[in-house]
C-alpha positions as CSV (number, residue, x, y, z in Angstrom):
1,X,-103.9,-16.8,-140.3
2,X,-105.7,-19.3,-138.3
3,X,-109.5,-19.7,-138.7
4,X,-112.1,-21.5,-136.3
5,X,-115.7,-22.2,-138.2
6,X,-118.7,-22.9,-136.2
7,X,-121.3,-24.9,-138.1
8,X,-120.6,-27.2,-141.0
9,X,-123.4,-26.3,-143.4
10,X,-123.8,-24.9,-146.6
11,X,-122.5,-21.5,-145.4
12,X,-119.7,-22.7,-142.9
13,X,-118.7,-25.0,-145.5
14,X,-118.2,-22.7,-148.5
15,X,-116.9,-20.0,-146.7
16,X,-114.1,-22.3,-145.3
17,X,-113.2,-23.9,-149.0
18,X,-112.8,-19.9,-150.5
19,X,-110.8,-19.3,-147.1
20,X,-108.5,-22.5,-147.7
21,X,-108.0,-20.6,-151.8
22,X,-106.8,-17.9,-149.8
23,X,-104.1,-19.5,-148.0
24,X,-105.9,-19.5,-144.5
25,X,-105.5,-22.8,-142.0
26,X,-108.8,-23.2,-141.3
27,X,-110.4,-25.4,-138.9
28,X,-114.7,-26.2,-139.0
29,X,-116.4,-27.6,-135.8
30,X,-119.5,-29.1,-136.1
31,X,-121.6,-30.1,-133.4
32,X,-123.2,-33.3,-135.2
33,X,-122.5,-34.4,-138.7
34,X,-121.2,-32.0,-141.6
35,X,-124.4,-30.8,-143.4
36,X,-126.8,-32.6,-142.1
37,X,-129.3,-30.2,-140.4
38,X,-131.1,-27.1,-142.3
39,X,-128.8,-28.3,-145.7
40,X,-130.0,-31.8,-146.0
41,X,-133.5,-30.4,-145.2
42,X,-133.7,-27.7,-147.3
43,X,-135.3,-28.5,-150.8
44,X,-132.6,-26.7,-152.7
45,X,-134.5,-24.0,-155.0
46,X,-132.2,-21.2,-156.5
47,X,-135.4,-19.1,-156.5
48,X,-134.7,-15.4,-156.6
49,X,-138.3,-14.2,-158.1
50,X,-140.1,-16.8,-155.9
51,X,-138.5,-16.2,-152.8
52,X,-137.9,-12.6,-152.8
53,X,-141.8,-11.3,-153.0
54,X,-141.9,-9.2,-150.2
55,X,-138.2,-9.0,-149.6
56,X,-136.5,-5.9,-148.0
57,X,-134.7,-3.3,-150.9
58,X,-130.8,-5.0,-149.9
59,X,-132.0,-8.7,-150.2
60,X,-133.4,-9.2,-153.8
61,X,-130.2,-7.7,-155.5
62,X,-128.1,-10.2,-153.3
63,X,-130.0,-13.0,-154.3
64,X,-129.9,-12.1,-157.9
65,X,-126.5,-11.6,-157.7
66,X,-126.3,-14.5,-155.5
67,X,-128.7,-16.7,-158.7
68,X,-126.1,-15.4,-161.0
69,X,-122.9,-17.1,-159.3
70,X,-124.8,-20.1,-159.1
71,X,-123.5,-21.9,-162.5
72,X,-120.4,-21.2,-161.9
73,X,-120.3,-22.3,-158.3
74,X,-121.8,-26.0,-159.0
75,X,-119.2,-26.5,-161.8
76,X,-116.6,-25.4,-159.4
77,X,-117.5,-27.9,-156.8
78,X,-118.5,-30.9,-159.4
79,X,-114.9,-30.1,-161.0
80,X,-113.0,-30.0,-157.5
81,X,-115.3,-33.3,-155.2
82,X,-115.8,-35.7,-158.5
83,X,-119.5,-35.8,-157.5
84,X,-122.8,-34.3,-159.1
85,X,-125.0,-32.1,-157.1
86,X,-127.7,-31.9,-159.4
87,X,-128.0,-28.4,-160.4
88,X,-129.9,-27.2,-163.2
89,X,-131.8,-24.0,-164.5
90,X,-135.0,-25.7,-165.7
91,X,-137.4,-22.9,-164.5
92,X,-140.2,-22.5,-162.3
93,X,-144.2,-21.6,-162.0
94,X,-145.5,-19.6,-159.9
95,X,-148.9,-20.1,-159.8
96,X,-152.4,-18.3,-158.9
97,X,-155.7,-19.6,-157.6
98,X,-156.9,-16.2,-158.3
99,X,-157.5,-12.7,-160.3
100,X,-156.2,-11.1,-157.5
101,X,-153.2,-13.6,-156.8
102,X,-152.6,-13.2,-160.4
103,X,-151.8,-9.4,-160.7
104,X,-149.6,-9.8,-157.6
105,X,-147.6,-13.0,-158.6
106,X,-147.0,-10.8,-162.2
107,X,-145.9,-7.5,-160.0
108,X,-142.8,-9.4,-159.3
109,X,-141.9,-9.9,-162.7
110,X,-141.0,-8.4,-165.8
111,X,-142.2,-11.7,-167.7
112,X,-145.6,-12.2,-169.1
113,X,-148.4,-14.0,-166.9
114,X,-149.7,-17.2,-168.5
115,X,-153.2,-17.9,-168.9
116,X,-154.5,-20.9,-166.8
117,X,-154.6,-22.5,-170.1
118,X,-151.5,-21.5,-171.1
119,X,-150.0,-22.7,-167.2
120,X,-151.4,-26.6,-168.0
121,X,-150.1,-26.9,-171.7
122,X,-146.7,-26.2,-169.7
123,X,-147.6,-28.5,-166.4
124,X,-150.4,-30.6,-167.1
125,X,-150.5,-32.2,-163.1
126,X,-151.9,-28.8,-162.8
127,X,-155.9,-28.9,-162.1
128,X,-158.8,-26.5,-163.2
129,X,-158.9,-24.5,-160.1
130,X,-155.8,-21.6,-161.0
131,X,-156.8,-18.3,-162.6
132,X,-153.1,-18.2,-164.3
133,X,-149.3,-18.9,-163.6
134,X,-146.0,-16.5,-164.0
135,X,-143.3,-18.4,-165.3
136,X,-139.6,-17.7,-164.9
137,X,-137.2,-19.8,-167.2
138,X,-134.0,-18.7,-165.1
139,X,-135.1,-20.4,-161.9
140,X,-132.4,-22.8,-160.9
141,X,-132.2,-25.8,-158.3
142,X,-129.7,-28.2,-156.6
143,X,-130.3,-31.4,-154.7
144,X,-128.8,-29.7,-151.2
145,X,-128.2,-33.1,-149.9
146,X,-125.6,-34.2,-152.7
147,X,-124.5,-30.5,-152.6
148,X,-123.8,-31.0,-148.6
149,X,-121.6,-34.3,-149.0
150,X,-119.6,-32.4,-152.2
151,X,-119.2,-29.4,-150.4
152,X,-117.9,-31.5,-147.1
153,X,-115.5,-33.3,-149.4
154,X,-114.1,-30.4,-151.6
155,X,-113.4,-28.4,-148.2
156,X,-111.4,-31.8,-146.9
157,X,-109.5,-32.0,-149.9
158,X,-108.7,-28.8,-149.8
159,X,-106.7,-28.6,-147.0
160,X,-109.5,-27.8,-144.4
161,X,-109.8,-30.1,-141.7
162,X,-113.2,-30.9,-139.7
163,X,-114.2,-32.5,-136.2
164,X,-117.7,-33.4,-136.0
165,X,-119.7,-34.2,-132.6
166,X,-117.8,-31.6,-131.2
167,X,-119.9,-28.5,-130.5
168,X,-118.5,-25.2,-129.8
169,X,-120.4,-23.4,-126.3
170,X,-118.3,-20.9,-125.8
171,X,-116.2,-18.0,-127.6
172,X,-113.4,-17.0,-125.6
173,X,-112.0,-13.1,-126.4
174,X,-108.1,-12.7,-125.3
175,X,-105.9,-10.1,-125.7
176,X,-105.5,-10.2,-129.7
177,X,-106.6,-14.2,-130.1
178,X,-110.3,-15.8,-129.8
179,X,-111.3,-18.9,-128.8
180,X,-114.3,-21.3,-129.4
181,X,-114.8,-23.5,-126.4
182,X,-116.2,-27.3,-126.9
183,X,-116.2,-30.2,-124.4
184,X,-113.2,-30.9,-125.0
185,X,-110.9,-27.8,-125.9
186,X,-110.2,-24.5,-126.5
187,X,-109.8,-24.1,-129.9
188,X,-107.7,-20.3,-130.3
189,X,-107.6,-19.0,-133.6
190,X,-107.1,-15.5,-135.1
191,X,-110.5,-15.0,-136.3
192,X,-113.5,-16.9,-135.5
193,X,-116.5,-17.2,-137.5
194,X,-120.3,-18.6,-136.2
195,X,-121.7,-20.1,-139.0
196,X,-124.0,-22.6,-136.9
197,X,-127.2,-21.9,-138.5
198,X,-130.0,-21.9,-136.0
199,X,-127.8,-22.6,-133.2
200,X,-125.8,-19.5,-133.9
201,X,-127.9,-17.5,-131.2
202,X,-126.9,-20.1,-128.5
203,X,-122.8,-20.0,-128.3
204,X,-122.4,-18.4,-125.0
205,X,-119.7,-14.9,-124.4
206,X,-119.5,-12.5,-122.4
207,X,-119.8,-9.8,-124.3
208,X,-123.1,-11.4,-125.4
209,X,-122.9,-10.0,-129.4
210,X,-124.2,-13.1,-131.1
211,X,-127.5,-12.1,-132.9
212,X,-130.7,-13.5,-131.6
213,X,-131.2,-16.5,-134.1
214,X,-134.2,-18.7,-133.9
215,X,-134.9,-21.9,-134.9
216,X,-137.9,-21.8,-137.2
217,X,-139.2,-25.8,-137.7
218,X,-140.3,-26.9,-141.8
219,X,-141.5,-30.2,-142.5
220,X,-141.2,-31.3,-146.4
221,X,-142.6,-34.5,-147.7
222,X,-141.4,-36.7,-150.9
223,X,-144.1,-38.1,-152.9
224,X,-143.3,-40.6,-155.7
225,X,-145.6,-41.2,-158.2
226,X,-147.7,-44.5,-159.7
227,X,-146.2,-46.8,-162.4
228,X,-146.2,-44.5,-165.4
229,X,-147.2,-40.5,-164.0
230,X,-145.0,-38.5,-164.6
231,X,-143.3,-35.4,-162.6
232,X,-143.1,-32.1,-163.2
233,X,-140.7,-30.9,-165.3
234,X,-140.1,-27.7,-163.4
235,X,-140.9,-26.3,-159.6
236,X,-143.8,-25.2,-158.9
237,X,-145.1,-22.7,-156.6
238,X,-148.9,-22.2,-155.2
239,X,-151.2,-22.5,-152.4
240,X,-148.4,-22.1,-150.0
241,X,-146.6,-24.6,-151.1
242,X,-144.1,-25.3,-153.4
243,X,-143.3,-28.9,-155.6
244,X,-139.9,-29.6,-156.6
245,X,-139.1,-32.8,-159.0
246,X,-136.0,-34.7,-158.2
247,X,-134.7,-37.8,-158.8
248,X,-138.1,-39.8,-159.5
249,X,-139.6,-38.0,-156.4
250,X,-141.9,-34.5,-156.0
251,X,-140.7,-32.9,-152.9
252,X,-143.8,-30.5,-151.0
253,X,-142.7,-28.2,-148.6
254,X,-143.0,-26.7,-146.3
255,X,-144.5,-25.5,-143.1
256,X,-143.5,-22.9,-140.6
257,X,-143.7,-23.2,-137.0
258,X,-141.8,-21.8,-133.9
259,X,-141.6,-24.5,-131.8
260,X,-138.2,-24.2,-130.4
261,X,-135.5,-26.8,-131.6
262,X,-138.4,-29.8,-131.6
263,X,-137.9,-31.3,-134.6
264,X,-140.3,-34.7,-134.0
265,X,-143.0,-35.0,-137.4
266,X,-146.1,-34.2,-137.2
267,X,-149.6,-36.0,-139.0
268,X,-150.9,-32.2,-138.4
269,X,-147.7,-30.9,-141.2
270,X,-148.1,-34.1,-143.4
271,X,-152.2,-33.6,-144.0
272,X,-151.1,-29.8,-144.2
273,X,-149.0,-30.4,-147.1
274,X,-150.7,-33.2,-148.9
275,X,-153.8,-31.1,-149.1
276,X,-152.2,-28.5,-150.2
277,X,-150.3,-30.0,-153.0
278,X,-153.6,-32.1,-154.4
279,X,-156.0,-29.0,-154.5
280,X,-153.1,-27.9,-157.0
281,X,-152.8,-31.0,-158.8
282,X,-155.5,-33.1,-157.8
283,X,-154.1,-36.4,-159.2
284,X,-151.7,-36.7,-156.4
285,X,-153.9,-37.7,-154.4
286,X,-152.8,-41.3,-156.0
287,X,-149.1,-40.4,-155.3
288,X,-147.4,-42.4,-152.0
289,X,-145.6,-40.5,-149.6
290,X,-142.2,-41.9,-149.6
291,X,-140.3,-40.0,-147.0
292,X,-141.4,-37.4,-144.4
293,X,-139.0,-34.9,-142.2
294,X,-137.9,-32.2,-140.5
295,X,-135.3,-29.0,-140.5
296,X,-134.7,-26.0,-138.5
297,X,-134.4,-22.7,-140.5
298,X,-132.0,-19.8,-138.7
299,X,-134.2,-16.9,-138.6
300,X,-133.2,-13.2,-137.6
301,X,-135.9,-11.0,-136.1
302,X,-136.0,-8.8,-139.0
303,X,-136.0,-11.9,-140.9
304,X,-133.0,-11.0,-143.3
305,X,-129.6,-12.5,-143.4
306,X,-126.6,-12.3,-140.9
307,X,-123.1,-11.3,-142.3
308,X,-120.4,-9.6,-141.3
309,X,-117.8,-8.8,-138.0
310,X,-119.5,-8.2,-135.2
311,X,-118.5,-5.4,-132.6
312,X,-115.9,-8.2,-131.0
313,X,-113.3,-7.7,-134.1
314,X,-112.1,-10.5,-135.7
315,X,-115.6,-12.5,-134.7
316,X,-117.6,-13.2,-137.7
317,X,-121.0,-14.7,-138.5
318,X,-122.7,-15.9,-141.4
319,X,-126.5,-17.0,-140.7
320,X,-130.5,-15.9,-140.4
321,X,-130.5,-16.9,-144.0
322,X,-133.7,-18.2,-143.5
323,X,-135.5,-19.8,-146.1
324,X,-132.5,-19.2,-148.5
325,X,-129.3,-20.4,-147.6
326,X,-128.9,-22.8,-150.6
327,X,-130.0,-19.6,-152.7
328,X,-128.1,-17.1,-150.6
329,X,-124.7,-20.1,-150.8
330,X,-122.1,-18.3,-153.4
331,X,-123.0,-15.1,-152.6
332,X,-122.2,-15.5,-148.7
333,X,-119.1,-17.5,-149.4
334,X,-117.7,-14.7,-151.7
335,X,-118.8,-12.1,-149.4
336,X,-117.5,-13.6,-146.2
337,X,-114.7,-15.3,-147.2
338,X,-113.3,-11.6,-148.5
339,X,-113.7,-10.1,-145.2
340,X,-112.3,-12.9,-143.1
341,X,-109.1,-12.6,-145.2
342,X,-109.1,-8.3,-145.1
343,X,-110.4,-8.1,-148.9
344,X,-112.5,-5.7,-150.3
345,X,-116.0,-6.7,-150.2
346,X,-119.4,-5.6,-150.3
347,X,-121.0,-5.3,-147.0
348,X,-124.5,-4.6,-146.5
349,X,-125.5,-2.5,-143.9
350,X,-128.7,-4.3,-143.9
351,X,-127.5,-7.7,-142.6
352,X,-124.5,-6.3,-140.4
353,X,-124.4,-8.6,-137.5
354,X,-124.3,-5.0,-134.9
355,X,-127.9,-3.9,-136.1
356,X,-129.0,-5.9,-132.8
357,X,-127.0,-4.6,-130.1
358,X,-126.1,-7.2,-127.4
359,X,-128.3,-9.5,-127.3
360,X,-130.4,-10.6,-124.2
């Protein structure tokens, strides 16, 4: 069985390493370099109680479940590229600025709330101004960049074969083949699967069945600190933001805004952030920013994820994960993967790709 991938990111990327286990020939098209949009942007939290608030009933028990493959996932991929991705379960706060935040940030939680003194003893950057903190010892996180150049490398070694700068426009239905159009070629495959983040809602077809993805713009910030601070020791959520310690930096992210596929900085996101981050731990203020950028999130109208065969069989897509595709990573490649190559598998009616109709 011959696959065609759309997208080189975390999800394209995974789901074509399980489909290469499963004895597929599988080829991934990539219209710029392999995991280098939303992937290398994304601040790589494995953050199912943080993330999953106000999520709809099907999405919190996939990204548990999703949490839960986690461990074994990154020793997978360390084992099979040679190369650390920087996973580790070293928890996370979540933290309130007041009585009110405070009994909703402990709804979503079994676990005791902390008292604001009890939140400094365990983060001391913290300042005075938090009524209390919930925190959650199994929240996980990766670096997604060094995850992104693992996962490109395990998929190559596999068996899998990539072509960057060569963007798919097209998808081509024949009698019993597809075929994903690029400048250059028709690429005809057996089974095709759109996994190009927020670009997924743009592949042109005529019978017009790719979900309505948008492009939903975050800017993050890395902050490193002065000659003896020190970071962190876990994430930390609050005030809209979040602060994520990795490799001698504190990441801060990150801002939402629909501004199409404009990914250019902004001082408005950078001031945004920074205050943000010091009214939760004022002594950042002293902290220089060290690197400033940009991603574009795939976002569904209903904001959940995108997975499954769409009404065209034998298309697939994988996308809309939003804020979690890093999170949402093992889970989709499991999931997918099994229905690409006619296994059983768990799909959700919630994220079925033929909840939207055609699209516009």
């Amino acid at each position: 069985m011959k696959v065609v991938i759309i997208g080189a990111g975390v999800a394209g990327l995974s789901i074509g390493w399980k489909l290469r286990e499963g004895g597929a020939d599988v080829l991934i098209l990539e219209r710029a370099q392999p995991a280098r949009a939303a992937t290398w942007a994304a601040a790589g939290m494995i953050a199912p109680t943080a993330e999953t608030a106000h999520a709809h009933p099907d999405e919190t028990p996939f990204a548990r479940r999703s949490a839960a493959l986690w461990p074994e996932f990154a020793a997978k991929i360390e084992e099979k590229s040679g190369r650390k991705i920087g996973y580790r379960r070293d928890g996370a706060l979540m933290v309130a600025r007041s009585e009110d935040e405070a009994r909703q940030i402990a709804s979503r939680s079994n676990r005791e709330l902390l008292t604001a003194d009890e939140a400094r003893a365990r983060e001391p950057l913290l300042g005075s101004a938090i009524a209390g903190a919930l925190w959650d010892a199994e929240e996980a996180q990766v670096d997604s960049r060094a995850l992104g150049a693992a996962l490109t490398n395990v998929f190559v070694r596999a068996g899998g074969k990539l072509s960057v700068n060569e963007a798919a426009v097209r998808i081509e239905v024949g009698d019993g083949w597809l075929g994903a159009t690029t400048p250059f070629t028709t690429h005809v495959a057996d089974k095709v699967l759109v996994a190009a983040g927020a670009w997924s809602g743009r592949i042109e077809m005529d019978d017009n069945v790719l979900p309505p993805v948008r492009p939903v713009k975050g800017e993050v910030l890395a902050l490193v600190p002065p000659q003896g601070a020190l970071l962190p020791a876990q994430v930390v959520w609050g005030n809209g933001v979040y602060l994520v310690p990795r490799e001698g930096r504190l990441l801060i992210g990150a801002t939402m805004e629909e501004v199409g596929f404009d990914t250019r900085l902004t001082d408005a996101a950078e001031n945004w952030l920074t205050d943000r981050a010091v009214s939760l731990m004022p002594s950042l203020a002293n902290w220089t920013i060290d690197e400033h950028w940009a991603g574009l999130r795939p976002a569904a109208p209903d904001g959940l994820p995108v997975l499954g065969e769409t009404s065209v069989k034998n298309l697939f897509v994988a996308t809309g994960q939003f804020r979690n595709g890093i999170l949402f990573a093992p889970a989709v490649a499991e999931t997918v993967s099994r229905l690409i190559l006619g296994l059983d598998a768990p799909e959700i009616r919630a994220f079925s790709p033929q909840r939207f109709g055609k699209a516009p």
